[in-house]
N, C-alpha and C positions, 0 to 999 in steps of 0.2 A: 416380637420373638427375636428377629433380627437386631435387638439393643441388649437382648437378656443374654444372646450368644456369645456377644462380642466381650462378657465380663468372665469368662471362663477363660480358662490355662489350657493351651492347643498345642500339642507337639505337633512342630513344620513338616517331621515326618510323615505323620501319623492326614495331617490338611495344609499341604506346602500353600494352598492359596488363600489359608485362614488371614494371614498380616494384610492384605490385597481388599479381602471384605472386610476384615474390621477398618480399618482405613475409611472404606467410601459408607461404611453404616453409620460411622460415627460423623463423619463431614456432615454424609443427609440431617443426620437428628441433629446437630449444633443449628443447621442453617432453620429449619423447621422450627425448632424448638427458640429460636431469636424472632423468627418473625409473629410468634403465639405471643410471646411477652411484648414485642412493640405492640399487637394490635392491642394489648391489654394493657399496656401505659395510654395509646390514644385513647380509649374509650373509657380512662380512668379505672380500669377491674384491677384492685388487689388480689395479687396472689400471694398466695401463705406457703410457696415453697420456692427455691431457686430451681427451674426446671432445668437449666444445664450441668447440676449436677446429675443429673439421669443420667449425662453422658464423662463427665468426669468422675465420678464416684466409684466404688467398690459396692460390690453388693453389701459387703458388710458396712459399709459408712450407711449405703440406703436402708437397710434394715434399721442401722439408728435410729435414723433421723424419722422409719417412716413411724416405728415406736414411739419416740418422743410426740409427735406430732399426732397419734393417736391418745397419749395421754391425757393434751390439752383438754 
């Protein structure tokens, strides 16, 4: 819920400490989300999606991709 937040439009006014939490939600999920993919390069598990795009993407880019990828 905390990764779904941080992809919305916040007026500073409106949650001046919104910059503050996106900041440390997004640091967690890169760090997390790096150590999910090494244990899954040592243990040789393919994965079929870039998971740091979870935290670089747009919802709209995620909805592409997760589209396309339900297509397959």
């Amino acid at each position: 819920m905390d990764l779904a937040a941080c992809k919305i439009q916040v007026d500073e006014k409106f949650a001046p400490k919104f910059r503050t939490f996106k900041y440390r939600v997004m640091k967690d999920y890169q760090k997390w989300l790096t150590a999910v993919k090494d244990a899954a390069f040592r243990t040789g598990t393919p994965l079929r999606a870039e998971l740091l795009d979870m935290v670089s993407d747009t919802h709209g880019e995620l909805g592409h991709t997760a589209e396309a990828e339900f297509r397959v």
